[in-house]
Backbone of each chain as nested JSON, in Angstrom:
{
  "chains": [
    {"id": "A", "residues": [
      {"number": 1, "name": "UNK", "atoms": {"N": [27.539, 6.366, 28.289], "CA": [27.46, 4.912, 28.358], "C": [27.96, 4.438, 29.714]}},
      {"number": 2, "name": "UNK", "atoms": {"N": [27.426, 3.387, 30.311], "CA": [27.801, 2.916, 31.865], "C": [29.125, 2.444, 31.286]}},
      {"number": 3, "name": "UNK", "atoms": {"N": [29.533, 1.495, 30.222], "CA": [30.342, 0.838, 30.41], "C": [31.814, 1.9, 29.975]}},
      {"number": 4, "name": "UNK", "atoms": {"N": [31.075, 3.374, 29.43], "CA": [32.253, 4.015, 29.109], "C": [33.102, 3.563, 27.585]}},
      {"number": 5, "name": "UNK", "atoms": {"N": [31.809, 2.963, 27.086], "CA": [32.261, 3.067, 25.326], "C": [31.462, 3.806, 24.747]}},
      {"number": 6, "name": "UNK", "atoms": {"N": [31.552, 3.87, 23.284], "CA": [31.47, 4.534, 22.705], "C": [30.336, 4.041, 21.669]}},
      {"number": 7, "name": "UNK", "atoms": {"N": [29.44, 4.252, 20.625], "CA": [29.199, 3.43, 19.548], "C": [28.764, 4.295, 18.662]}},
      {"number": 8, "name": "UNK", "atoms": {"N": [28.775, 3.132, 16.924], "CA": [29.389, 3.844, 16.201], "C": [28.233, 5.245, 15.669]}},
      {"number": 9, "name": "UNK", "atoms": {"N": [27.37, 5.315, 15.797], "CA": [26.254, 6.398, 15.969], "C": [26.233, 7.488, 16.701]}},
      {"number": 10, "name": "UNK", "atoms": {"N": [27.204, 7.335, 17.727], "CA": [26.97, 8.174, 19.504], "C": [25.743, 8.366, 19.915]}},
      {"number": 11, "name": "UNK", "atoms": {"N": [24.687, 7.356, 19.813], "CA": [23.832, 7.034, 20.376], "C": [23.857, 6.66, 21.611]}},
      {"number": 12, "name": "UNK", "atoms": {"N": [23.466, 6.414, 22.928], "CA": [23.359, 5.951, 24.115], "C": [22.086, 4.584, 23.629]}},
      {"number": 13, "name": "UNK", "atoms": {"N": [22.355, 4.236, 24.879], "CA": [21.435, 2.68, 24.773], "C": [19.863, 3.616, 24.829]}},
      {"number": 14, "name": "UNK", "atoms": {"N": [19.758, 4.635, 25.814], "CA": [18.553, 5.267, 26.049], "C": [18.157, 6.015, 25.064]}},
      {"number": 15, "name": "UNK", "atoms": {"N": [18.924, 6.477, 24.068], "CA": [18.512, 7.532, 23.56], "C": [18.042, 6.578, 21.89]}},
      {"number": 16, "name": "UNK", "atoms": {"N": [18.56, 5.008, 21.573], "CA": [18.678, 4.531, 20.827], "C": [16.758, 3.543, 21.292]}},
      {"number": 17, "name": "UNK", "atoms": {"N": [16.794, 3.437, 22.025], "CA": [15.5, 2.741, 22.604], "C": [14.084, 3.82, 22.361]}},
      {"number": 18, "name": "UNK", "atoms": {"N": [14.646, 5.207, 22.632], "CA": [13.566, 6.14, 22.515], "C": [13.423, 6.71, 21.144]}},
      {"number": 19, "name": "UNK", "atoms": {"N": [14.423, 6.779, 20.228], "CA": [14.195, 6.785, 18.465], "C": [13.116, 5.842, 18.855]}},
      {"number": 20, "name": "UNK", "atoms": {"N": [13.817, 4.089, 18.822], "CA": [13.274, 3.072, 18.392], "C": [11.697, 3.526, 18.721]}},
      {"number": 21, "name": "UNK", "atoms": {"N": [11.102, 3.781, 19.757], "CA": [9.889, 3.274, 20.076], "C": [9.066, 4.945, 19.085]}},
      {"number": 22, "name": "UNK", "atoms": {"N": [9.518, 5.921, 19.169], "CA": [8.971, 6.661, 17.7], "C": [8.97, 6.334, 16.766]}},
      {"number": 23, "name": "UNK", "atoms": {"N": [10.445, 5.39, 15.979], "CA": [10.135, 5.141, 14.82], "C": [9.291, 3.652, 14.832]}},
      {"number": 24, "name": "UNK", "atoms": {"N": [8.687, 3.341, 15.555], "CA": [7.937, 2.336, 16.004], "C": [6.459, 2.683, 15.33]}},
      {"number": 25, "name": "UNK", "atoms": {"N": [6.493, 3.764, 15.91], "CA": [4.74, 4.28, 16.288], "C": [5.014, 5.047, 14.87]}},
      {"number": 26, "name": "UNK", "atoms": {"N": [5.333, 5.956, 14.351], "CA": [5.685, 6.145, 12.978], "C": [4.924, 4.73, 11.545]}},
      {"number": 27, "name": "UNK", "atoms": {"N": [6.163, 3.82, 12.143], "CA": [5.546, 2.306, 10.938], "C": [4.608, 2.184, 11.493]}},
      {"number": 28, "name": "UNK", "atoms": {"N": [3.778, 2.233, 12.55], "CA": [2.397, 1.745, 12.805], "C": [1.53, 2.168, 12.458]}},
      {"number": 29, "name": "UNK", "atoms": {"N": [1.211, 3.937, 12.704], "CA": [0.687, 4.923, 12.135], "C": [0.593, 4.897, 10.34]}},
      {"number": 30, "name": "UNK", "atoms": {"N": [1.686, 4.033, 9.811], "CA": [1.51, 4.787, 8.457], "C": [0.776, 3.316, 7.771]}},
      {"number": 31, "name": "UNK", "atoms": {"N": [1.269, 2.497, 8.254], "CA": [0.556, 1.12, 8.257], "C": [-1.096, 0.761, 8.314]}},
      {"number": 32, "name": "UNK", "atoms": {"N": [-1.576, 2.145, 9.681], "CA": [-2.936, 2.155, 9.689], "C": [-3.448, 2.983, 8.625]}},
      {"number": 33, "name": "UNK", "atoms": {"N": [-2.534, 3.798, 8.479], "CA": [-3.171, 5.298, 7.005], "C": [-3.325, 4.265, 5.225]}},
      {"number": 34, "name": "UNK", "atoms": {"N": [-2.558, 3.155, 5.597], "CA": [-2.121, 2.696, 4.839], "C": [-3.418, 1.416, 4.545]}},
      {"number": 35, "name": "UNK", "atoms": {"N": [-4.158, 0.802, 5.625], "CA": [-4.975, -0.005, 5.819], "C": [-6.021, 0.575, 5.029]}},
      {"number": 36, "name": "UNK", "atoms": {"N": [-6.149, 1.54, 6.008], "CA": [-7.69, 2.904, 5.897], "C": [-7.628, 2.865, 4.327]}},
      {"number": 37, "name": "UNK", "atoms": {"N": [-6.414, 3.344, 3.926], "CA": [-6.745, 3.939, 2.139], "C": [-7.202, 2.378, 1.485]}},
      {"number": 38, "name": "UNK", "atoms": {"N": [-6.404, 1.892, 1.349], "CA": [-6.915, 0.373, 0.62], "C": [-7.836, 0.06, 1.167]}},
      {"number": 39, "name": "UNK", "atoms": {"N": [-8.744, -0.087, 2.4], "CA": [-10.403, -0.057, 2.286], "C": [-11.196, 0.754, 1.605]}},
      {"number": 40, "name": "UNK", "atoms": {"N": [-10.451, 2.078, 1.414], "CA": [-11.61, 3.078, 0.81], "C": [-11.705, 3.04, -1.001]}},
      {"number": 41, "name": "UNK", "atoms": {"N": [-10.341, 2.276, -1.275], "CA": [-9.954, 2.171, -2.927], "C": [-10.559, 0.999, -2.888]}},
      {"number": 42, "name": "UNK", "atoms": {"N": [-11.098, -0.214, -2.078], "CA": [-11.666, -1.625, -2.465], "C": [-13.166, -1.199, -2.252]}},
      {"number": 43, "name": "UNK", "atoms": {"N": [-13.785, -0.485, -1.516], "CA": [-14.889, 0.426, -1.908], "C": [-15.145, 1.019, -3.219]}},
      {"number": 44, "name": "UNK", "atoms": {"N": [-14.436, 1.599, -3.674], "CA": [-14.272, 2.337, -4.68], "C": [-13.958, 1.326, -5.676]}},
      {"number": 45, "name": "UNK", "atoms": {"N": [-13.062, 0.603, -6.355], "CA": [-13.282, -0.227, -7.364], "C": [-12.224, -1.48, -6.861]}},
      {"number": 46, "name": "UNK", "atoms": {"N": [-12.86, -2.66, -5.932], "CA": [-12.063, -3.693, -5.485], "C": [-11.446, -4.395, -6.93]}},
      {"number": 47, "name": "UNK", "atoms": {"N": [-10.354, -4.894, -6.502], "CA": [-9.33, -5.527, -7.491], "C": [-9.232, -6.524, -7.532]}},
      {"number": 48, "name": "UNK", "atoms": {"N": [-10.265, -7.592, -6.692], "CA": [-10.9, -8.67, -7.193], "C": [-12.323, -8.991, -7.163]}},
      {"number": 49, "name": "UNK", "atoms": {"N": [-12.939, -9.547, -8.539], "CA": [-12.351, -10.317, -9.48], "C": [-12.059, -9.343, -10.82]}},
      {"number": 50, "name": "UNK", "atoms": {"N": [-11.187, -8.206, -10.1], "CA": [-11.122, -7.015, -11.46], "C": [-11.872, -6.728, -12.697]}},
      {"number": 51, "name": "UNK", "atoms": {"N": [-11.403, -5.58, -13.58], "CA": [-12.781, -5.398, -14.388], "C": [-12.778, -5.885, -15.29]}},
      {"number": 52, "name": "UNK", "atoms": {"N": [-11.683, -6.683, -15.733], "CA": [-12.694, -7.84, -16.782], "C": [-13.202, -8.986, -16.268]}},
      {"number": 53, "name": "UNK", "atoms": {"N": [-12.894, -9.429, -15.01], "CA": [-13.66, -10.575, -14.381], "C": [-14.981, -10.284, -13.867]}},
      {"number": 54, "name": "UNK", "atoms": {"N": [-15.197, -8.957, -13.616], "CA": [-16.459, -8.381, -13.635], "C": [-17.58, -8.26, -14.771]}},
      {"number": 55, "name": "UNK", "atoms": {"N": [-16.767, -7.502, -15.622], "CA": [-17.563, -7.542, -17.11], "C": [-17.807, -8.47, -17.945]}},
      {"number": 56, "name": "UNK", "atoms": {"N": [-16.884, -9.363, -17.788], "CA": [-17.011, -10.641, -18.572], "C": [-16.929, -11.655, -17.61]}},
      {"number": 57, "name": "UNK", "atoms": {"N": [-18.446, -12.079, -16.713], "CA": [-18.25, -12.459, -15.69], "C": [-18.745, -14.404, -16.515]}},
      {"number": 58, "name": "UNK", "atoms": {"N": [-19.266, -14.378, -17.251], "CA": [-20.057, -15.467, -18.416], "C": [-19.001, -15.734, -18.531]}},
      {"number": 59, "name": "UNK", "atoms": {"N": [-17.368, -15.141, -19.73], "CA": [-16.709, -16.318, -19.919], "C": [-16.122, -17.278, -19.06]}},
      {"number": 60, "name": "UNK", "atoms": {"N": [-15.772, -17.966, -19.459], "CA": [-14.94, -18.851, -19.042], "C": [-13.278, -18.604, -19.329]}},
      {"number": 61, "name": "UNK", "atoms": {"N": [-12.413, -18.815, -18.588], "CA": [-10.986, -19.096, -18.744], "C": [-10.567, -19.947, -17.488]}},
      {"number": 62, "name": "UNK", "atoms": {"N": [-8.893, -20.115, -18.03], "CA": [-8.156, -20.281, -16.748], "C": [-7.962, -19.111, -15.385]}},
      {"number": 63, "name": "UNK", "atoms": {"N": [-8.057, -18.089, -16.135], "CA": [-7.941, -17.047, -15.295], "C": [-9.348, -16.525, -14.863]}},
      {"number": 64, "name": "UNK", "atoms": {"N": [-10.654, -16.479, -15.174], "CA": [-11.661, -16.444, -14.491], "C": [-11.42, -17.501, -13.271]}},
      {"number": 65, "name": "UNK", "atoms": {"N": [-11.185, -19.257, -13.421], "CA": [-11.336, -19.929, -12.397], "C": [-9.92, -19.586, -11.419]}},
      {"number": 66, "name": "UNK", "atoms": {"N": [-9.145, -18.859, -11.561], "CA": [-7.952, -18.234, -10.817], "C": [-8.683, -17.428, -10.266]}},
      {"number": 67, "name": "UNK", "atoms": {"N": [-9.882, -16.458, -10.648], "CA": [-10.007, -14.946, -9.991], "C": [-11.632, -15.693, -8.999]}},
      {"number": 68, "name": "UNK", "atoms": {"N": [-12.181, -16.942, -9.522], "CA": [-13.013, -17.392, -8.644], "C": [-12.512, -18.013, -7.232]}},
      {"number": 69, "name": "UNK", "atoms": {"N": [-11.406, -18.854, -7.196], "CA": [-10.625, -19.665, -6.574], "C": [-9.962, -18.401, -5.237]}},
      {"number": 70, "name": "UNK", "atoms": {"N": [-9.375, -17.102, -6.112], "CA": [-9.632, -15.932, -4.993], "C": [-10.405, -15.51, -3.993]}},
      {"number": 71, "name": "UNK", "atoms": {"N": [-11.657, -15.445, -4.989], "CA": [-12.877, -14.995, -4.165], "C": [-13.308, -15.922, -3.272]}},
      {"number": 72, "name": "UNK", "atoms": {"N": [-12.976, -16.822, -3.367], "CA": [-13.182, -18.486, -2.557], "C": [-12.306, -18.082, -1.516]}},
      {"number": 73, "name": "UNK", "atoms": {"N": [-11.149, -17.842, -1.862], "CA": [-9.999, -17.642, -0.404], "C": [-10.309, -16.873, 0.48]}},
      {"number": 74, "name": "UNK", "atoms": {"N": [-10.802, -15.462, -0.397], "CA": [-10.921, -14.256, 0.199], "C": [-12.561, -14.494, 1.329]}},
      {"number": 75, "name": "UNK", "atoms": {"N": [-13.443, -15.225, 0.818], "CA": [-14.694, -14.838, 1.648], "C": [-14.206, -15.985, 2.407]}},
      {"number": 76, "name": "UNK", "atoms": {"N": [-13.746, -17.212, 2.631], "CA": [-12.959, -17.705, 3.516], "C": [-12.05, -16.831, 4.849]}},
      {"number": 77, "name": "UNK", "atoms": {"N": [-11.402, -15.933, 3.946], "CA": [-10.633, -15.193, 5.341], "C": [-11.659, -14.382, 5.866]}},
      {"number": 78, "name": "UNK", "atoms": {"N": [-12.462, -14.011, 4.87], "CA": [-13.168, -12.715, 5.859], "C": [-14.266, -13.275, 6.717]}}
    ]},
    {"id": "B", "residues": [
      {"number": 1, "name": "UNK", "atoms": {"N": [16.277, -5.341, 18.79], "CA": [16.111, -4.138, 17.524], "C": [16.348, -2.847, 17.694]}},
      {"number": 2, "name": "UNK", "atoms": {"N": [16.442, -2.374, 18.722], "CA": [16.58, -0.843, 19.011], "C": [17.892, -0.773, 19.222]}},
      {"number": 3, "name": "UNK", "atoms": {"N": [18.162, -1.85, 18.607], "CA": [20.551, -1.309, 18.453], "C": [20.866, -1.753, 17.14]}},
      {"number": 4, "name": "UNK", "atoms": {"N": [19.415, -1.272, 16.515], "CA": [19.64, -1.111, 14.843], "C": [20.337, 0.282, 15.053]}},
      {"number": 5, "name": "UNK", "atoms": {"N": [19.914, 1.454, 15.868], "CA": [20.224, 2.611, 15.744], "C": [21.132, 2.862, 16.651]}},
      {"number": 6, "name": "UNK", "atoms": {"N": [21.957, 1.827, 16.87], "CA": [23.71, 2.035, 17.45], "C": [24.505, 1.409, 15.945]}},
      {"number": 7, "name": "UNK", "atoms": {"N": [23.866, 1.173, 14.859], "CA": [24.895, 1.04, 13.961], "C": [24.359, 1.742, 12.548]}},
      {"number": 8, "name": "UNK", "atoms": {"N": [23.315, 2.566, 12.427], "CA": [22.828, 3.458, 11.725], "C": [22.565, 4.435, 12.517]}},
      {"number": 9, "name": "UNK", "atoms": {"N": [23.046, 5.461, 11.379], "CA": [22.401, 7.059, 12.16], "C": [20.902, 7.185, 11.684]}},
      {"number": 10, "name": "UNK", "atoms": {"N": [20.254, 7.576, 12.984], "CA": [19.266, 7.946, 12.974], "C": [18.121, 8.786, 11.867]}},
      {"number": 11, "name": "UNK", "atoms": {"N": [19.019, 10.15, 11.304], "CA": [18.641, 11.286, 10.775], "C": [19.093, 10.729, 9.664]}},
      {"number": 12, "name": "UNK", "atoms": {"N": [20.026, 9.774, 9.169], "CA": [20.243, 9.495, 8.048], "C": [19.371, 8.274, 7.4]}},
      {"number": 13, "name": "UNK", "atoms": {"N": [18.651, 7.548, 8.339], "CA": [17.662, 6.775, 8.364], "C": [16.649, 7.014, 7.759]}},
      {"number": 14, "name": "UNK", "atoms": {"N": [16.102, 8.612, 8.54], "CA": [14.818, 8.66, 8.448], "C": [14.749, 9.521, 6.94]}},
      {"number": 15, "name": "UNK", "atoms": {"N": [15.635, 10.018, 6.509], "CA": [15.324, 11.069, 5.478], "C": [15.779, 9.469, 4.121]}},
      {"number": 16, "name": "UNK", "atoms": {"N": [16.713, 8.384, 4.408], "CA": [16.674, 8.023, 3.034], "C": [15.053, 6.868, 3.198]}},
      {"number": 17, "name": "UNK", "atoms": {"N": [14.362, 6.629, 4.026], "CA": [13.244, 6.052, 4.626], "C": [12.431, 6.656, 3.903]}},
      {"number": 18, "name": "UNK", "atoms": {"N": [12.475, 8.449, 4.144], "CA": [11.247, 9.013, 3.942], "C": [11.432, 9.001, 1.891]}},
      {"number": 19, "name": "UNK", "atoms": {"N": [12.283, 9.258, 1.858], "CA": [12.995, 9.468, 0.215], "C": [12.491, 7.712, -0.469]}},
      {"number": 20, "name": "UNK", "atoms": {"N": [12.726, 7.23, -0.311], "CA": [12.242, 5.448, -0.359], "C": [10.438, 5.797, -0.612]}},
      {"number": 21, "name": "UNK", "atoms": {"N": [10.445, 6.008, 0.588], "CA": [8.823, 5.716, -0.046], "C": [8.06, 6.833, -0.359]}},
      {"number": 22, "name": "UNK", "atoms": {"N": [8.739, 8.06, -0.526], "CA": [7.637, 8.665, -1.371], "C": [8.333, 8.078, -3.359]}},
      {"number": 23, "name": "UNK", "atoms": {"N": [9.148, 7.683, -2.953], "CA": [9.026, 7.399, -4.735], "C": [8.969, 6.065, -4.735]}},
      {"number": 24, "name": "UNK", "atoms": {"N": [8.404, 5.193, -4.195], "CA": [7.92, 4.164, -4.041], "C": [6.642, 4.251, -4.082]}},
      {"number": 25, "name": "UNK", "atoms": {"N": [5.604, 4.972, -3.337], "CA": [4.566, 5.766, -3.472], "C": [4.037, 6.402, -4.9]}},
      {"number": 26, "name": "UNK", "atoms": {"N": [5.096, 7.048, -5.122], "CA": [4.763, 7.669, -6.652], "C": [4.541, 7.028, -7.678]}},
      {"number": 27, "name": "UNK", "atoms": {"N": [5.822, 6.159, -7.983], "CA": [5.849, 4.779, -8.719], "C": [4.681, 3.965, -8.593]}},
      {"number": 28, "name": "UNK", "atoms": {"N": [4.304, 3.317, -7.773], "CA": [2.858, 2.481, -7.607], "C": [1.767, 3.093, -8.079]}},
      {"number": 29, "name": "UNK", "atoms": {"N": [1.608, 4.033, -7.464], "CA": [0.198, 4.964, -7.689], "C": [0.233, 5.457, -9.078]}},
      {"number": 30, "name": "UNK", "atoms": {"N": [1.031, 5.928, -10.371], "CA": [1.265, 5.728, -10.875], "C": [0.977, 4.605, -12.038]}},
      {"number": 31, "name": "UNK", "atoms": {"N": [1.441, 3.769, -11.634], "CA": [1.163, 2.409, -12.108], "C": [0.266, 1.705, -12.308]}},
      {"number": 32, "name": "UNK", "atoms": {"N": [-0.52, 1.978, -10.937], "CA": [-2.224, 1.522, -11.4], "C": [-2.705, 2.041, -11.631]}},
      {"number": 33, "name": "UNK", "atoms": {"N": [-2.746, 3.722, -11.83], "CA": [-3.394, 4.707, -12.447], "C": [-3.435, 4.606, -13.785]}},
      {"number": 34, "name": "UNK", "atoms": {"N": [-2.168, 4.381, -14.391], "CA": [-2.302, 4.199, -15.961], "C": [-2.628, 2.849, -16.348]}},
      {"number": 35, "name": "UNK", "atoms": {"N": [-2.794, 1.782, -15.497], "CA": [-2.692, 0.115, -15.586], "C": [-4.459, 0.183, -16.816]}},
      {"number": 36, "name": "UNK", "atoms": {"N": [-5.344, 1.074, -16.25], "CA": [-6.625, 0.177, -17.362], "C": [-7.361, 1.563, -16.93]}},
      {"number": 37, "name": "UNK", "atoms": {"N": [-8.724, 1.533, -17.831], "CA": [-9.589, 2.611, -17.239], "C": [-10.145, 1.995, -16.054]}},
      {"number": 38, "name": "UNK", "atoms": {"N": [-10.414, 0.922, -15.294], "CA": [-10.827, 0.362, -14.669], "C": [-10.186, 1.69, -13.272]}},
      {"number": 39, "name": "UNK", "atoms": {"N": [-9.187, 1.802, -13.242], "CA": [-8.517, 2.973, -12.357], "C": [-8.396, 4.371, -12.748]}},
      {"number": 40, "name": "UNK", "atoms": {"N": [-8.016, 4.374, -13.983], "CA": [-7.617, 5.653, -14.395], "C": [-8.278, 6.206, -15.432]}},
      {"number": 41, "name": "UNK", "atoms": {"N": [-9.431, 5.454, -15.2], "CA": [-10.697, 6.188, -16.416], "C": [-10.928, 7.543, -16.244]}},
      {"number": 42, "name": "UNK", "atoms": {"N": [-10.975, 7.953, -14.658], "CA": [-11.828, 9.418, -14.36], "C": [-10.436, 10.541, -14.416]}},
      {"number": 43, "name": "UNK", "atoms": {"N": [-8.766, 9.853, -15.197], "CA": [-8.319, 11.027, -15.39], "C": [-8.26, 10.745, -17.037]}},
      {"number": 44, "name": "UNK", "atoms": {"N": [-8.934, 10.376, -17.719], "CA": [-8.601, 9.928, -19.321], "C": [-7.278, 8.82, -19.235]}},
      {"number": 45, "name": "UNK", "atoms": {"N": [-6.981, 8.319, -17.966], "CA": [-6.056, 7.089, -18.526], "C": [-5.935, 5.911, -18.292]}},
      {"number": 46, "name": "UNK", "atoms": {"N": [-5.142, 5.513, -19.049], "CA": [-5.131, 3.747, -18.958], "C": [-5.939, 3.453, -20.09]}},
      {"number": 47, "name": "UNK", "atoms": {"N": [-5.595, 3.927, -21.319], "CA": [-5.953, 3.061, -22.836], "C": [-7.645, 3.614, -23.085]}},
      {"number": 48, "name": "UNK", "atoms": {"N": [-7.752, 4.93, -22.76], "CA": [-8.995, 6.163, -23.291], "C": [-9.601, 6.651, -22.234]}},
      {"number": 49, "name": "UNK", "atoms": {"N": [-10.792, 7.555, -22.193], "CA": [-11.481, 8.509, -21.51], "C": [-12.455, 7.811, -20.722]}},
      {"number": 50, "name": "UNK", "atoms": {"N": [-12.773, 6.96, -21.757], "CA": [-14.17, 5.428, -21.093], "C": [-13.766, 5.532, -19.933]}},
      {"number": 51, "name": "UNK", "atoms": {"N": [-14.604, 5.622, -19.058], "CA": [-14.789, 4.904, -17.369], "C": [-14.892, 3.625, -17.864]}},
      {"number": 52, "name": "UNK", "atoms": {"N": [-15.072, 2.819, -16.45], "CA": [-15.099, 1.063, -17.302], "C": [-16.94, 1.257, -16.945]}},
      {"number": 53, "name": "UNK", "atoms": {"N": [-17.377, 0.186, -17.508], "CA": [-18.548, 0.103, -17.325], "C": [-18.829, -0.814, -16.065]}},
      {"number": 54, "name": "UNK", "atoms": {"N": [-17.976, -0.828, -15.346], "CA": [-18.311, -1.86, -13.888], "C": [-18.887, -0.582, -12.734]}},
      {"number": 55, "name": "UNK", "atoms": {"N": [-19.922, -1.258, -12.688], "CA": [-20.59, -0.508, -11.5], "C": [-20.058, -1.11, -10.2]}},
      {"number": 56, "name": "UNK", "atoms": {"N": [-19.68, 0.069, -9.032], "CA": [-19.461, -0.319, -7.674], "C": [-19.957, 0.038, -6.876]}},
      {"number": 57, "name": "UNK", "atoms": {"N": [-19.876, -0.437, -5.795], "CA": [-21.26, 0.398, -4.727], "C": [-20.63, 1.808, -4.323]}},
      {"number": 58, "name": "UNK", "atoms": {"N": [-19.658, 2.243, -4.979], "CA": [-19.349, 3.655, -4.551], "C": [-19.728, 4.273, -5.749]}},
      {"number": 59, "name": "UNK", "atoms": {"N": [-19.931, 3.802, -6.879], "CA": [-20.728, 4.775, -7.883], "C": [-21.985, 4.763, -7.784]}},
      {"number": 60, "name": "UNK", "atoms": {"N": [-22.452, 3.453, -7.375], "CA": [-24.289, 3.565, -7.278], "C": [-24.446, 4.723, -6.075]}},
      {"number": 61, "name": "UNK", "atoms": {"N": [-23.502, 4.998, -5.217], "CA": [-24.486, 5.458, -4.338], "C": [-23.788, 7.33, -4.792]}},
      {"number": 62, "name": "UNK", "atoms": {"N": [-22.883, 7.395, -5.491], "CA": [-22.495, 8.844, -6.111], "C": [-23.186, 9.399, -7.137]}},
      {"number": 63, "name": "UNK", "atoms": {"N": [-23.761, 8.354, -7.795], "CA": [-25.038, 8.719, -8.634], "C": [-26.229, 8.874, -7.913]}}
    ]}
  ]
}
Protein backbone atom coordinates (compact mmCIF):
# COMPACT_ATOMS: atom_id res chain seq x y z
CA UNK A 1 0.00 0.00 0.00
CA UNK A 2 1.49 3.67 -0.83
CA UNK A 3 0.04 4.93 2.20
CA UNK A 4 1.61 1.96 4.23
CA UNK A 5 -1.72 0.54 5.69
CA UNK A 6 -3.03 -2.27 5.82
CA UNK A 7 -6.75 -3.58 4.94
CA UNK A 8 -8.89 -5.81 6.31
CA UNK A 9 -8.59 -8.51 3.32
CA UNK A 10 -4.70 -7.78 2.57
CA UNK A 11 -5.79 -6.90 -0.59
CA UNK A 12 -3.85 -3.96 -2.32
CA UNK A 13 -5.95 -1.29 -4.13
CA UNK A 14 -4.44 -3.11 -7.45
CA UNK A 15 -4.93 -6.36 -6.73
CA UNK A 16 -8.66 -5.50 -5.37
CA UNK A 17 -9.48 -3.58 -8.85
CA UNK A 18 -8.16 -6.68 -10.84
CA UNK A 19 -10.53 -9.42 -8.82
CA UNK A 20 -13.10 -6.64 -9.39
CA UNK A 21 -12.87 -6.40 -13.16
CA UNK A 22 -12.90 -10.63 -13.38
CA UNK A 23 -15.53 -10.88 -11.14
CA UNK A 24 -17.06 -8.32 -13.42
CA UNK A 25 -16.76 -10.25 -16.62
CA UNK A 26 -17.76 -13.49 -14.66
CA UNK A 27 -21.58 -11.61 -13.78
CA UNK A 28 -21.59 -10.61 -17.35
CA UNK A 29 -20.76 -13.83 -18.91
CA UNK A 30 -23.26 -15.70 -16.79
CA UNK A 31 -25.91 -13.04 -17.35
CA UNK A 32 -25.40 -13.63 -21.19
CA UNK A 33 -25.58 -17.73 -20.64
CA UNK A 34 -28.36 -16.71 -18.69
CA UNK A 35 -30.20 -14.47 -21.52
CA UNK A 36 -29.31 -17.21 -24.26
CA UNK A 37 -31.13 -20.04 -22.08
CA UNK A 38 -34.42 -18.08 -21.44
CA UNK A 39 -34.62 -17.37 -25.26
CA UNK A 40 -34.23 -20.93 -26.05
CA UNK A 41 -36.96 -22.07 -23.08
CA UNK A 42 -39.45 -19.05 -24.59
CA UNK A 43 -38.89 -20.92 -27.92
CA UNK A 44 -39.58 -23.94 -26.46
CA UNK A 45 -42.74 -23.26 -24.39
CA UNK A 46 -43.02 -19.20 -23.71
CA UNK A 47 -44.67 -18.42 -20.31
CA UNK A 48 -46.85 -16.00 -21.67
CA UNK A 49 -49.98 -16.24 -22.06
CA UNK A 50 -49.06 -19.81 -20.42
CA UNK A 51 -50.79 -23.07 -21.00
CA UNK A 52 -53.97 -22.47 -19.88
CA UNK A 53 -54.16 -19.07 -21.47
CA UNK A 54 -53.24 -20.87 -24.49
CA UNK A 55 -55.65 -23.72 -24.30
CA UNK A 56 -58.38 -21.99 -23.04
CA UNK A 57 -57.76 -19.08 -25.12
CA UNK A 58 -62.15 -18.54 -25.60
CA UNK A 59 -62.64 -18.16 -21.88
CA UNK A 60 -62.92 -15.33 -20.39
CA UNK A 61 -61.53 -14.30 -16.81
CA UNK A 62 -59.83 -11.73 -14.83
CA UNK A 63 -56.78 -13.45 -15.39
CA UNK A 64 -57.06 -14.09 -19.17
CA UNK A 65 -57.50 -10.04 -19.40
CA UNK A 66 -54.21 -9.92 -16.96
CA UNK A 67 -52.33 -12.43 -19.39
CA UNK A 68 -53.80 -10.20 -22.50
CA UNK A 69 -52.84 -6.79 -20.89
CA UNK A 70 -49.13 -8.70 -20.80
CA UNK A 71 -49.05 -9.52 -24.18
CA UNK A 72 -50.05 -5.86 -24.82
CA UNK A 73 -46.91 -4.76 -22.71
CA UNK A 74 -44.76 -7.28 -24.01
CA UNK A 75 -45.30 -6.62 -28.01
CA UNK A 76 -45.06 -2.95 -26.89
CA UNK A 77 -41.46 -3.53 -25.56
CA UNK A 78 -40.45 -5.64 -28.28
CA UNK B 1 -17.08 -0.88 -5.95
CA UNK B 2 -13.88 -2.59 -6.29
CA UNK B 3 -13.25 -1.87 -2.36
CA UNK B 4 -16.07 -4.26 -1.90
CA UNK B 5 -13.01 -6.62 -1.94
CA UNK B 6 -10.94 -4.59 0.71
CA UNK B 7 -13.69 -5.60 3.15
CA UNK B 8 -14.58 -9.17 1.89
CA UNK B 9 -12.26 -11.88 1.09
CA UNK B 10 -12.18 -12.65 -2.18
CA UNK B 11 -12.01 -16.69 -2.18
CA UNK B 12 -14.54 -16.55 0.43
CA UNK B 13 -16.78 -14.63 -1.90
CA UNK B 14 -16.54 -16.57 -4.70
CA UNK B 15 -17.12 -20.12 -3.30
CA UNK B 16 -20.27 -18.86 -0.95
CA UNK B 17 -21.42 -16.94 -4.58
CA UNK B 18 -20.82 -20.04 -6.39
CA UNK B 19 -22.70 -22.25 -3.43
CA UNK B 20 -25.76 -19.49 -3.65
CA UNK B 21 -26.50 -20.10 -6.95
CA UNK B 22 -26.11 -23.42 -7.77
CA UNK B 23 -28.87 -24.11 -5.16
CA UNK B 24 -30.65 -21.30 -6.22
CA UNK B 25 -30.40 -22.82 -9.65
CA UNK B 26 -31.53 -26.14 -8.44
CA UNK B 27 -34.40 -24.83 -6.48
CA UNK B 28 -35.94 -22.86 -9.50
CA UNK B 29 -35.41 -25.34 -12.11
CA UNK B 30 -36.94 -27.60 -10.00
CA UNK B 31 -39.85 -25.67 -9.42
CA UNK B 32 -40.98 -25.12 -12.76
CA UNK B 33 -40.24 -28.47 -13.68
CA UNK B 34 -42.75 -29.90 -11.35
CA UNK B 35 -45.04 -26.48 -11.57
CA UNK B 36 -47.61 -28.21 -14.58
CA UNK B 37 -47.05 -30.59 -17.54
CA UNK B 38 -46.92 -27.52 -19.47
CA UNK B 39 -42.91 -27.89 -18.35
CA UNK B 40 -42.51 -31.06 -16.95
CA UNK B 41 -44.69 -33.16 -19.11
CA UNK B 42 -41.64 -34.76 -21.13
CA UNK B 43 -40.27 -36.05 -17.61
CA UNK B 44 -43.90 -37.48 -16.35
CA UNK B 45 -44.16 -34.32 -14.09
CA UNK B 46 -46.15 -31.73 -12.85
CA UNK B 47 -49.67 -33.55 -12.14
CA UNK B 48 -49.17 -36.81 -15.01
CA UNK B 49 -47.30 -38.08 -18.13
CA UNK B 50 -49.72 -35.83 -20.57
CA UNK B 51 -47.51 -33.37 -22.47
CA UNK B 52 -49.85 -30.31 -22.52
CA UNK B 53 -51.58 -30.13 -25.65
CA UNK B 54 -50.16 -26.55 -26.55
CA UNK B 55 -48.36 -26.64 -29.64
CA UNK B 56 -45.07 -24.40 -30.00
CA UNK B 57 -43.09 -23.59 -32.80
CA UNK B 58 -40.39 -25.77 -31.31
CA UNK B 59 -42.62 -28.82 -31.45
CA UNK B 60 -44.08 -28.10 -34.89
CA UNK B 61 -40.86 -27.96 -36.28
CA UNK B 62 -39.49 -31.35 -34.01
CA UNK B 63 -42.25 -33.13 -35.44
Amino acid sequence: MADGRSTLTGLTHAEAQEFHSLFVQGFIGWIVICFIAHVLVWFWRPWFPGAEGSAAASQSSIMDNATQLSQYALQFLA
Amino acid sequence: MWKIWLLFDPRRALVATAIFAFAMVMLLHFIVLSSSPYYGGFLGWGGGAEVSAVSTPVDSMLS
